[in-house]
C-alpha positions as protocol buffer text, in pm:
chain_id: "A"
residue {
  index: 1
  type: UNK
  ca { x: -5575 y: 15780 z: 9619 }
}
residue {
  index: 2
  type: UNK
  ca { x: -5289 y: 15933 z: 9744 }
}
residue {
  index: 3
  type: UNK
  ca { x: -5066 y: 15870 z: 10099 }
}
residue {
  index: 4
  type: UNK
  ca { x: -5125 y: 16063 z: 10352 }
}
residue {
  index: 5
  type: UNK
  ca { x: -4755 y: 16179 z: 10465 }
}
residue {
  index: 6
  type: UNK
  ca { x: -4693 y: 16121 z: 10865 }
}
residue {
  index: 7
  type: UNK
  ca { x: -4548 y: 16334 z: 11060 }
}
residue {
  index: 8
  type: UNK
  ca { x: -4338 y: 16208 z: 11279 }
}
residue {
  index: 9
  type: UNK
  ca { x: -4189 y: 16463 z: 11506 }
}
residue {
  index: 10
  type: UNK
  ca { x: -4507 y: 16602 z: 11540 }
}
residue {
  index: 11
  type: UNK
  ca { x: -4702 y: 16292 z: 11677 }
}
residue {
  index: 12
  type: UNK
  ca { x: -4767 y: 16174 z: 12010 }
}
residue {
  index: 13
  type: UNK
  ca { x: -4603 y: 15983 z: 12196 }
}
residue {
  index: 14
  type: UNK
  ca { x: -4870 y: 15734 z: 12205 }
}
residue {
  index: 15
  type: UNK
  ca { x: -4895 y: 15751 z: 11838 }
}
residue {
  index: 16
  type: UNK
  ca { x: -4531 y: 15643 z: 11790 }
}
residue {
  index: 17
  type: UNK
  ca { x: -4541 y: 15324 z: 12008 }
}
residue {
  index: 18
  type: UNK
  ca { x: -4840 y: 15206 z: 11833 }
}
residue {
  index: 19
  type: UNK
  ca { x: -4652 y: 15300 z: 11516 }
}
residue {
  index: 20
  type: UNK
  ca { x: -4292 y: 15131 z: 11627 }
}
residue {
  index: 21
  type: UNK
  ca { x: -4500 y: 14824 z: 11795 }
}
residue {
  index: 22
  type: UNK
  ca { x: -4568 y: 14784 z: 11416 }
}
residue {
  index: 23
  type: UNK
  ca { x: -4255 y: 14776 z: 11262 }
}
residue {
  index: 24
  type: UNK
  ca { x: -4235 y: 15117 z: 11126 }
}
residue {
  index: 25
  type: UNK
  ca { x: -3844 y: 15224 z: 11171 }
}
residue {
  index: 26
  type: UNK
  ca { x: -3892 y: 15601 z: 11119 }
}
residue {
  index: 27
  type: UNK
  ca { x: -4120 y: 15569 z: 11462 }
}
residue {
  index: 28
  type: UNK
  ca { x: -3891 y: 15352 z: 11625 }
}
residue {
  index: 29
  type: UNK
  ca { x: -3621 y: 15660 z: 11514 }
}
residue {
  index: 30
  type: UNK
  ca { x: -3824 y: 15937 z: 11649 }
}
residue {
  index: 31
  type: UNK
  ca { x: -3877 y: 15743 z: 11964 }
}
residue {
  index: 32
  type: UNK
  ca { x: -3501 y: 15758 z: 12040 }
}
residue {
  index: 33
  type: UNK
  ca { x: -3427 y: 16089 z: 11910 }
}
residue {
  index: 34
  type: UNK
  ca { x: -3730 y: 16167 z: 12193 }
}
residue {
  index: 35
  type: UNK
  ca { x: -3605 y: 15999 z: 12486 }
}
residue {
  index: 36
  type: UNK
  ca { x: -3234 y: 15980 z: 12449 }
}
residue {
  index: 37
  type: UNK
  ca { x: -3176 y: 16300 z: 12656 }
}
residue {
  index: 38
  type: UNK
  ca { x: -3394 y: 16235 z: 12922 }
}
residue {
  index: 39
  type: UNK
  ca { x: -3203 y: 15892 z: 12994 }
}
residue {
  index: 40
  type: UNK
  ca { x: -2891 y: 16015 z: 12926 }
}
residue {
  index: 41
  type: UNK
  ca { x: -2972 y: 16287 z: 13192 }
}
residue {
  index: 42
  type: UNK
  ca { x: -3149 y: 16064 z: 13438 }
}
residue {
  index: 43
  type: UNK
  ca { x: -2842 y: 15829 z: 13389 }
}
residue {
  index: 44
  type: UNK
  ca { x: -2575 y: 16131 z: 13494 }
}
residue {
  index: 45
  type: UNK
  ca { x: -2720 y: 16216 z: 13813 }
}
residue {
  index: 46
  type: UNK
  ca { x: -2731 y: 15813 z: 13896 }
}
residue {
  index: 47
  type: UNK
  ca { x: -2370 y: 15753 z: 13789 }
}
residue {
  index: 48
  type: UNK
  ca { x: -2048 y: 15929 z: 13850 }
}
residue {
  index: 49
  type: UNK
  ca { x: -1886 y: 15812 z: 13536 }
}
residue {
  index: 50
  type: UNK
  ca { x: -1885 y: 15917 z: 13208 }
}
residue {
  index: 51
  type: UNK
  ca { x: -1838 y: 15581 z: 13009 }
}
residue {
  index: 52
  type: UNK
  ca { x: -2099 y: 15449 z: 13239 }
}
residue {
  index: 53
  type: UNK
  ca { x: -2332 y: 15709 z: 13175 }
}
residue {
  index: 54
  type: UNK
  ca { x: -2272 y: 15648 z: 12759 }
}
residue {
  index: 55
  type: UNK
  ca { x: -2280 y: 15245 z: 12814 }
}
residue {
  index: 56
  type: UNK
  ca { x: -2601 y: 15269 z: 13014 }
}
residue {
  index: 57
  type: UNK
  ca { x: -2800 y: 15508 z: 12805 }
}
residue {
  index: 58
  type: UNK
  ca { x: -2718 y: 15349 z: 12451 }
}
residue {
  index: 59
  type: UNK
  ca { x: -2785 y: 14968 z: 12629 }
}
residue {
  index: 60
  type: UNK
  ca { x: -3142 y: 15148 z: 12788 }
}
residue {
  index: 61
  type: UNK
  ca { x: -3213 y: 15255 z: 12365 }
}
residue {
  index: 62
  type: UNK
  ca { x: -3126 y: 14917 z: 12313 }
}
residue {
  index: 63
  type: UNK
  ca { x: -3421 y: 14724 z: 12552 }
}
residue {
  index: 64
  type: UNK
  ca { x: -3630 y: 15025 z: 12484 }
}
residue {
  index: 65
  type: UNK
  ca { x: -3624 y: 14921 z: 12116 }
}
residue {
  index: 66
  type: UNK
  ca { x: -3628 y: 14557 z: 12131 }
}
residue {
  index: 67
  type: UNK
  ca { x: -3874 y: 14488 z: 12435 }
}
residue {
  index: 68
  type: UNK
  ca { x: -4155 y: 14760 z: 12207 }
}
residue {
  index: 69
  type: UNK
  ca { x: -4376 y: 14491 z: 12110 }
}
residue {
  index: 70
  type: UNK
  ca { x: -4422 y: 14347 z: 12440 }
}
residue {
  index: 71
  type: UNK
  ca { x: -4550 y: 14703 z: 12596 }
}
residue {
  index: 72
  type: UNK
  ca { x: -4960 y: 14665 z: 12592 }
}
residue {
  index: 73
  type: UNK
  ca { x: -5064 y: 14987 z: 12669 }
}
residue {
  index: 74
  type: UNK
  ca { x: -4886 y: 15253 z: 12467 }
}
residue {
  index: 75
  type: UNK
  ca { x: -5000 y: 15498 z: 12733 }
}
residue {
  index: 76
  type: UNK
  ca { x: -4788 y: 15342 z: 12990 }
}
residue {
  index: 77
  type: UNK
  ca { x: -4497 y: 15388 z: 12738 }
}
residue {
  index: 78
  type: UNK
  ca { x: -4308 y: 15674 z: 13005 }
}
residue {
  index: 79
  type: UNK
  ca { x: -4351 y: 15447 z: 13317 }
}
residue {
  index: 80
  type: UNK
  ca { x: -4202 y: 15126 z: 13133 }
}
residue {
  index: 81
  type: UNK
  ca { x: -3930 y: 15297 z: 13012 }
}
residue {
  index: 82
  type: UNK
  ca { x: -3833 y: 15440 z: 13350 }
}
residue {
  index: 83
  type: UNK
  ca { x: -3855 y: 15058 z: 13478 }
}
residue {
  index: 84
  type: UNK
  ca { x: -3564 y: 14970 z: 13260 }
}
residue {
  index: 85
  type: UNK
  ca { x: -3392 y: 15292 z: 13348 }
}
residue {
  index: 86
  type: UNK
  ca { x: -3416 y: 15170 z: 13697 }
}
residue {
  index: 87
  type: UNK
  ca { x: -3351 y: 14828 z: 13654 }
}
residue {
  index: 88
  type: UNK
  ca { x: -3062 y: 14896 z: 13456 }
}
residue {
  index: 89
  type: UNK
  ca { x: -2900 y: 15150 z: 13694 }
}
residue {
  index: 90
  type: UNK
  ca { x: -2981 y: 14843 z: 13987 }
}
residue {
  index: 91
  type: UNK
  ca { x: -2842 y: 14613 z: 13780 }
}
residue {
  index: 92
  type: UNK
  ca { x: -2500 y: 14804 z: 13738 }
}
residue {
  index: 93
  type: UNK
  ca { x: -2469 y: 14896 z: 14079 }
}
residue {
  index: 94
  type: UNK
  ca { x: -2454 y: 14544 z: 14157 }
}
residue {
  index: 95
  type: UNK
  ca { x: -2251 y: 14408 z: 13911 }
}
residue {
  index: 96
  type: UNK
  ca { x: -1988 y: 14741 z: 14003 }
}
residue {
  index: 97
  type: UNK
  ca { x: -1990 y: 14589 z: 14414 }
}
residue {
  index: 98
  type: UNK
  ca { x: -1852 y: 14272 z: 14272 }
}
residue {
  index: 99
  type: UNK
  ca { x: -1588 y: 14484 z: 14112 }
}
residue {
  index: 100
  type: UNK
  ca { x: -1295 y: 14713 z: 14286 }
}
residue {
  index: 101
  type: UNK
  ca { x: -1320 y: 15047 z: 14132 }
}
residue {
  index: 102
  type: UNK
  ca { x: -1083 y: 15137 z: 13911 }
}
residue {
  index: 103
  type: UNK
  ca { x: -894 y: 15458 z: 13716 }
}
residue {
  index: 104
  type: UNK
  ca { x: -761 y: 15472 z: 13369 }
}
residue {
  index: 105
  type: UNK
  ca { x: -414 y: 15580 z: 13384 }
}
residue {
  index: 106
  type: UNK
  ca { x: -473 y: 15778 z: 13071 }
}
residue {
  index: 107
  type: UNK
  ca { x: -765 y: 16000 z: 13212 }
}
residue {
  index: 108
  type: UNK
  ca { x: -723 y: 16323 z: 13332 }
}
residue {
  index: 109
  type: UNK
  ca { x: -832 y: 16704 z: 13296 }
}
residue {
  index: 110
  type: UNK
  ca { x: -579 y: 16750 z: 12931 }
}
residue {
  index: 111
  type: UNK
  ca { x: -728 y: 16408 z: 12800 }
}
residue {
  index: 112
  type: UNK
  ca { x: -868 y: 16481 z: 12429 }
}
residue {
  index: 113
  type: UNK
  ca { x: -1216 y: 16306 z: 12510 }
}
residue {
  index: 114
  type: UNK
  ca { x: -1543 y: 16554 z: 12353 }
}
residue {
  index: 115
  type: UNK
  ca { x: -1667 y: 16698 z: 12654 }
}
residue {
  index: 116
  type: UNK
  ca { x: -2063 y: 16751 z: 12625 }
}
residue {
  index: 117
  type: UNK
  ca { x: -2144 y: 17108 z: 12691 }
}
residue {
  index: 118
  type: UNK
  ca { x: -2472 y: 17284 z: 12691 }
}
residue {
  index: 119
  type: UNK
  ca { x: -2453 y: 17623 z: 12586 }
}
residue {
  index: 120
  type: UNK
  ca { x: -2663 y: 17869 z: 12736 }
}
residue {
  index: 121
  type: UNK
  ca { x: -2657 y: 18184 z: 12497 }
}
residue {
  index: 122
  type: UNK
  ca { x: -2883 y: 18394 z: 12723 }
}
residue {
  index: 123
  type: UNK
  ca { x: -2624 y: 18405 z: 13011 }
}
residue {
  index: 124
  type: UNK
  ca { x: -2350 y: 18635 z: 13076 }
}
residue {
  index: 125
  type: UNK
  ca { x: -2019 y: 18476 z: 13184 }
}
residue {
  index: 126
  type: UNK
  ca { x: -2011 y: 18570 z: 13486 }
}
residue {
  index: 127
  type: UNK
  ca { x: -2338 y: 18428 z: 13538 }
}
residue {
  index: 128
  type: UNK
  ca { x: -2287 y: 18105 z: 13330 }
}
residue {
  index: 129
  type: UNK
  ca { x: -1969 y: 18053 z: 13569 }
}
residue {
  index: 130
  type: UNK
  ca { x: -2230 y: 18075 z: 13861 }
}
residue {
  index: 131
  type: UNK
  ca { x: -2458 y: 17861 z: 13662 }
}
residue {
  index: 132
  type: UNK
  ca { x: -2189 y: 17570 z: 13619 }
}
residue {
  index: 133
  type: UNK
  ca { x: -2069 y: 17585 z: 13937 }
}
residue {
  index: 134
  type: UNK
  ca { x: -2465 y: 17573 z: 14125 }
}
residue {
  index: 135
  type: UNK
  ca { x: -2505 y: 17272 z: 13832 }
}
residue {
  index: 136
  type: UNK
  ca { x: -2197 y: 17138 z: 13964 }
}
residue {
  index: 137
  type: UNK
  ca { x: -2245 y: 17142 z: 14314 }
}
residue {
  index: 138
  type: UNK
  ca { x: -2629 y: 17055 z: 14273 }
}
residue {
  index: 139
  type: UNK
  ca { x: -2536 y: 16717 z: 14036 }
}
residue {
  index: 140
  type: UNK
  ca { x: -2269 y: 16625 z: 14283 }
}
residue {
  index: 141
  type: UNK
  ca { x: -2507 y: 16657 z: 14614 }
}
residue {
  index: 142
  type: UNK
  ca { x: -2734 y: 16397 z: 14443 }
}
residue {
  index: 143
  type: UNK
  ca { x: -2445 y: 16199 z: 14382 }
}
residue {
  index: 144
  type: UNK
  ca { x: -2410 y: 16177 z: 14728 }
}
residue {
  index: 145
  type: UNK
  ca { x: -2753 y: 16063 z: 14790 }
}
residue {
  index: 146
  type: UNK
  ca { x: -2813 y: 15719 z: 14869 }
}
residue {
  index: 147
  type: UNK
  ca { x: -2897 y: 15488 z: 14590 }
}
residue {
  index: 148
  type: UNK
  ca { x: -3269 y: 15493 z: 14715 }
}
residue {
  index: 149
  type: UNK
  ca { x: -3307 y: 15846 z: 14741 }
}
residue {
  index: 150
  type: UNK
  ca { x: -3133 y: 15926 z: 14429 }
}
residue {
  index: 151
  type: UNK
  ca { x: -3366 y: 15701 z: 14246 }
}
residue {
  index: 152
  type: UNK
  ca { x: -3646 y: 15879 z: 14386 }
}
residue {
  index: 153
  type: UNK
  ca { x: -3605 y: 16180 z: 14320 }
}
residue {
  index: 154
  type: UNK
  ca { x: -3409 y: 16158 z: 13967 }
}
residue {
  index: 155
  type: UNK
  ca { x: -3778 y: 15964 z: 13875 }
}
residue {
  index: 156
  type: UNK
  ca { x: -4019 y: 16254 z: 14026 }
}
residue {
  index: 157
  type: UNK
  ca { x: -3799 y: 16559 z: 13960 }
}
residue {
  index: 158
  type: UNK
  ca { x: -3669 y: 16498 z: 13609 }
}
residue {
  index: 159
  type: UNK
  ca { x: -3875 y: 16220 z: 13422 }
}
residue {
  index: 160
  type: UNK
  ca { x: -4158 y: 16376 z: 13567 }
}
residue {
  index: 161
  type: UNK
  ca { x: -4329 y: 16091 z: 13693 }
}
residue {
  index: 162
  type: UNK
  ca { x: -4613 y: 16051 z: 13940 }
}
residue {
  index: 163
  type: UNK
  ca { x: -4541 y: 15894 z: 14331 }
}
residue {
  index: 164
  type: UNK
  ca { x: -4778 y: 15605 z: 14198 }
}
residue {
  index: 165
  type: UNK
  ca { x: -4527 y: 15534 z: 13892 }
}
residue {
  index: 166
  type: UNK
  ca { x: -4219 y: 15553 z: 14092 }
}
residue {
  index: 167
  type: UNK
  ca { x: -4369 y: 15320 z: 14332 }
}
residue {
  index: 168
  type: UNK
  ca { x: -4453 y: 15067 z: 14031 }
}
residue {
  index: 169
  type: UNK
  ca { x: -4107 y: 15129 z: 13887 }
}
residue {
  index: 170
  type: UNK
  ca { x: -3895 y: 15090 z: 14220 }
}
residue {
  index: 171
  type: UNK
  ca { x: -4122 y: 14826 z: 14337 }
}
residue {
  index: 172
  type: UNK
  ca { x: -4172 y: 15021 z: 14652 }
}
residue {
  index: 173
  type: UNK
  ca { x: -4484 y: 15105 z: 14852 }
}
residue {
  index: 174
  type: UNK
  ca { x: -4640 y: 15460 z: 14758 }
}
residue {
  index: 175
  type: UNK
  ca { x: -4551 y: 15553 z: 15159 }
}
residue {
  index: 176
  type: UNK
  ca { x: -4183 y: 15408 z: 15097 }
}
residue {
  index: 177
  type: UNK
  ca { x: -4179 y: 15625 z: 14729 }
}
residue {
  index: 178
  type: UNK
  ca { x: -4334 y: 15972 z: 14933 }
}
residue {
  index: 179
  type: UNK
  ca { x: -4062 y: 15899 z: 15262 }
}
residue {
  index: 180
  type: UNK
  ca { x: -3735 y: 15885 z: 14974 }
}
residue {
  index: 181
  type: UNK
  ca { x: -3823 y: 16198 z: 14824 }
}
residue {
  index: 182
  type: UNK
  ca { x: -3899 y: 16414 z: 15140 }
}
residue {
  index: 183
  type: UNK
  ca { x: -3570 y: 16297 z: 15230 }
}
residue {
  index: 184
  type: UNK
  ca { x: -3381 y: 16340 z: 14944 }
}
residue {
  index: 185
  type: UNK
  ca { x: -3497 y: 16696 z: 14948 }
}
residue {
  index: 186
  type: UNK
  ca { x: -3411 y: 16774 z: 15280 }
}
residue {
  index: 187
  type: UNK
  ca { x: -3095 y: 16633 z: 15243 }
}
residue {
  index: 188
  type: UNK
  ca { x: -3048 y: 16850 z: 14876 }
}
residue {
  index: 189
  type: UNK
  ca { x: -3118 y: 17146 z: 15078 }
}
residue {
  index: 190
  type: UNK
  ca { x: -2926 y: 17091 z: 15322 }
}
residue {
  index: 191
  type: UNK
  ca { x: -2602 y: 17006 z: 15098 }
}
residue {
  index: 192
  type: UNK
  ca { x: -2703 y: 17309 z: 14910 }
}
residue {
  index: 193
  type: UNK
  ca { x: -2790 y: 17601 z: 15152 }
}
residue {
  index: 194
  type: UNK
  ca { x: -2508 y: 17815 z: 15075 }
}
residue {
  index: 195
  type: UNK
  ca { x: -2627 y: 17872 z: 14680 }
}
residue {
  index: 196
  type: UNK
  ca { x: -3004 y: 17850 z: 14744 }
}
């Protein structure tokens, strides 16, 4: 009787856990190739700096891959991830207070580090200028945010997630979780009047 073929990049979500809960690799490789970008981009509006960014999303694949078995619910596979998103941001933020900021003297705009651009090949220049420059402005007024806030929002407006999950995440009351992301959008709008 022959093997039925899976196909990976086609399965659900839930599908995959269950899969990479039991050891199958190609699962566990979908599984990152899935949720790499959304960290990496949840990590970039949290942190200011590049090598921070890269450090923190490849140590998040990392947990996500070795704490797998221990997930019971496969369903809950979005939420748990975000938790060590979070946890890991929290964790760096306070392991960067114990530590004076510093600069590379070797960085600066001629440095020969790959920059990570997303083409858009629908836009004119003119309007991909305006388009870098709004995505510019709009990444650097939630930089600005507070910690809290940022978290917040980040969570809702680009993993997606429910008030009740960034609650459980954040380990904050579903009041505390609604109150952060009111005011984090005031705030946005505020910062960002003169392009919206």
């Amino acid at each position: 009787m022959p093997v039925k073929k899976l196909h990976y990049k086609t399965m659900p979500i839930n599908g995959l856990v269950t899969l990479a809960q039991d050891n199958d690799f190609k699962a566990v490789e979908e599984l990152i190739k899935r949720e790499q970008k959304n960290i990496f981009a949840a990590f970039s509006y949290l942190c200011d700096r590049r090598e921070c960014v890269l450090d923190l999303t490849q140590e998040a694949l990392m947990r996500m891959t070795r704490s797998l078995p221990k997930l019971k619910d496969p369903k809950n596979f979005k939420s748990w991830l975000n938790r060590i998103v979070t946890n890991l941001f929290y964790d760096e933020m306070r392991r960067t207070q114990r530590r004076p900021d510093t600069v590379p003297l070797d960085s600066g705009e001629d440095d020969d580090m790959p920059k990570i651009q997303l083409m858009d090949k629908k836009c004119k220049p003119a309007e991909k200028c305006m388009s870098n420059e709004l995505e510019a402005n709009i990444k650097k007024a939630i930089l600005d945010l507070p910690d809290k806030f940022r978290i917040a929002i980040i969570l809702r407006e680009m993993q997606g997630l429910s008030y009740e999950e960034i609650a459980k995440a954040t380990h904050s009351s579903l009041g505390t979780v609604k109150s952060r992301i009111a005011r984090a959008r005031e705030k946005l709008q505020e910062g960002l009047k003169v392009y919206i």
